[in-house]
C-alpha positions as CSV (number, residue, x, y, z in Angstrom):
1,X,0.0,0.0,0.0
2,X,1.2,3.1,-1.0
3,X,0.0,6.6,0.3
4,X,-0.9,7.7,-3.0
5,X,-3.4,5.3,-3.9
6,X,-5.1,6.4,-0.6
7,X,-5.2,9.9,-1.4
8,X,-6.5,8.9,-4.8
9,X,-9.6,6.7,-3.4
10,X,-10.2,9.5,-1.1
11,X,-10.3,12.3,-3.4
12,X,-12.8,10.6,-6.2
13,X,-15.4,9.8,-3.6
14,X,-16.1,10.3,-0.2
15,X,-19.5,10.5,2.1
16,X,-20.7,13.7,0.8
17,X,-19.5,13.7,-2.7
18,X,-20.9,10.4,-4.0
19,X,-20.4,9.7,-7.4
20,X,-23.6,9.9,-9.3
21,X,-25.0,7.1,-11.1
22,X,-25.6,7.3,-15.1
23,X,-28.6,5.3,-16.3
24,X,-28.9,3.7,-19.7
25,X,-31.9,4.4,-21.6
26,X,-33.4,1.2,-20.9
27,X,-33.4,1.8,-17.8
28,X,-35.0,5.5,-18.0
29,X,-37.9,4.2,-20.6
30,X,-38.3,1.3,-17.7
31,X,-38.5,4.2,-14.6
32,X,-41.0,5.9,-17.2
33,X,-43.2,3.1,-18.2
34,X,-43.1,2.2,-14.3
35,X,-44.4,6.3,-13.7
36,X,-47.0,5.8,-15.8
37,X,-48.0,2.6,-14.1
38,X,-47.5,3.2,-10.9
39,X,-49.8,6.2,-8.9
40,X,-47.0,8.4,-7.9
41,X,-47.7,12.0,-7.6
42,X,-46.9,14.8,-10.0
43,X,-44.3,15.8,-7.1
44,X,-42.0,12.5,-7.3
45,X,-42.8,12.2,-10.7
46,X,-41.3,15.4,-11.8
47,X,-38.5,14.9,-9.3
48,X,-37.5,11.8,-11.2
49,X,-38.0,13.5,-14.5
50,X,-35.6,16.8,-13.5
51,X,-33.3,14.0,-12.3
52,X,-33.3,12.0,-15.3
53,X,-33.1,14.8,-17.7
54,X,-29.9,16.3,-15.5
55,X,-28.1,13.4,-16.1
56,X,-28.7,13.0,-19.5
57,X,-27.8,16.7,-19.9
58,X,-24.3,16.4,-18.2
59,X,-23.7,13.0,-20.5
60,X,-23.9,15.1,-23.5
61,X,-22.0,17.9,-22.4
62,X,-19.5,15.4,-21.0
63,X,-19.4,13.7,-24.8
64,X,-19.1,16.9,-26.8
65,X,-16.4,17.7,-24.6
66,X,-14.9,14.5,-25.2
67,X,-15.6,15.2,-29.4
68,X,-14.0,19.0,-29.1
69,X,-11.2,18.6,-26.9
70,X,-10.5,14.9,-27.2
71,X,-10.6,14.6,-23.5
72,X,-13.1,14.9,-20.1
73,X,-13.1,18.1,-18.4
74,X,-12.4,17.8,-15.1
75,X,-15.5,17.6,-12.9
76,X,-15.4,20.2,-10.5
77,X,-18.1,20.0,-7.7
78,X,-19.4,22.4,-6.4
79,X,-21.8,22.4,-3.7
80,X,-25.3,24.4,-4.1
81,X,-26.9,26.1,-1.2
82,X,-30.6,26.7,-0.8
83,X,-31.9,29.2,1.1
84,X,-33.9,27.9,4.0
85,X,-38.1,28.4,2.8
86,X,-40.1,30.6,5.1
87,X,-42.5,28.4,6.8
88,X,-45.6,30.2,4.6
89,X,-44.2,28.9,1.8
90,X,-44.1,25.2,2.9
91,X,-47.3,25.8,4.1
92,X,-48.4,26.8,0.6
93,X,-46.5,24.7,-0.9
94,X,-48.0,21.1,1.0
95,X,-51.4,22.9,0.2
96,X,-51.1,23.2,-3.2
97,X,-49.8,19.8,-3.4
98,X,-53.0,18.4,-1.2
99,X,-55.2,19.9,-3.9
100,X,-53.2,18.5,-6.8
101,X,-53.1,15.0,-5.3
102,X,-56.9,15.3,-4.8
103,X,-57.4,16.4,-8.7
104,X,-55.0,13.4,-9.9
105,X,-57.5,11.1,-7.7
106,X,-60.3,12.2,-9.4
107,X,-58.5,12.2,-13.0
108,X,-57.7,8.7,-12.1
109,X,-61.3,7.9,-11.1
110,X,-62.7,9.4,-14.3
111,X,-60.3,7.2,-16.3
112,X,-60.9,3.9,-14.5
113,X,-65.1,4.7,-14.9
114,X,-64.8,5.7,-18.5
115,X,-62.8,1.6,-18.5
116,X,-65.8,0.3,-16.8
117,X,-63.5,-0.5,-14.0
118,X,-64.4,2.5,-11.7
119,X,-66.9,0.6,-9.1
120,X,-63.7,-1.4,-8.5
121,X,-62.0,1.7,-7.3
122,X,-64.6,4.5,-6.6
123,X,-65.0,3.5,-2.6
124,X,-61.0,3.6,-2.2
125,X,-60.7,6.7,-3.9
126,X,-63.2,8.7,-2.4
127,X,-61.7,7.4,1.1
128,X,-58.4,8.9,-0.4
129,X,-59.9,12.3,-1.5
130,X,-61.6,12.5,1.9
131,X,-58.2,12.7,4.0
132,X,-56.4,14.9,1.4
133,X,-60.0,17.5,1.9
134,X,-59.2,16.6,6.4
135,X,-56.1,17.6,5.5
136,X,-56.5,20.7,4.0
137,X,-59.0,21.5,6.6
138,X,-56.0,20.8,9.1
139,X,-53.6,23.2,6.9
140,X,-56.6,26.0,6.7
141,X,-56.8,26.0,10.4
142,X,-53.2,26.3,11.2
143,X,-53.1,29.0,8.5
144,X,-56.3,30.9,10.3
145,X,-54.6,30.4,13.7
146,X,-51.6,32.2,12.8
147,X,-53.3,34.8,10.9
148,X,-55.2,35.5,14.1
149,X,-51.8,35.8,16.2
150,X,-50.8,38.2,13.3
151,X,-53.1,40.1,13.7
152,X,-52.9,40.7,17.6
């Protein structure tokens, strides 16, 4: 063991600066076909879409690198800070997405009654949709609560 090869392993990866993984296309048509499929919300599903397309972006810039220089840049990393949200915004944010879920419940409904399939579902989604409504009602009163200490 040399000291060099340690510095070398050290350098490439580490527990904050993990390598990031490159997927084939197979496997994104597979994670899309599986989207589609599966009854994820609009959230994860753009979140593994903007993930997807990232990585595909920094492969081509990576290969036209490779075409114009006839070598890899260097990957520099650098980390991006967020500033922390206000707690309004989450707020706003989680109620948006309540409302969002509850439309892409009753999308989902309209699709499985216009398949003939929607007594199958209608009792399970209309137990779903009446959380999500409890839970904006939850959110609203929060939101009036802290109105009301706002305006004290």
């Amino acid at each position: 063991m040399d000291g060099g090869s340690a510095a070398e392993s050290s350098s490439s990866g580490g527990l904050w600066n993990c390598p990031r993984v490159k997927y084939s296309n197979d496997t994104r048509e597979l994670l899309q076909l599986m989207m589609r499929e599966s009854r994820l919300t609009s959230f994860q599903q753009r979140q593994l879409n903007n993930q997807l397309k990232r990585d595909l972006e920094k492969e081509k810039r990576r290969l036209q690198n490779i075409f114009a220089t006839g070598q890899e840049e260097p990957q520099l990393s650098v980390p991006q800070t967020q500033p922390p949200k206000r707690a309004e915004e989450t707020h706003t944010d989680r109620f948006q997405e309540v409302l969002d879920e509850i439309e892409e419940r009753r999308q989902f409904l309209e699709e499985m009654t216009a398949l003939g399939r929607g007594r199958d579902y209608n009792h399970i989604i209309n137990f779903e949709i009446s959380q999500k409504i409890k839970e904006l009602e939850l959110i609203d009163m929060k939101r009036s609560e802290e109105l009301k200490t706002l305006m004290k």
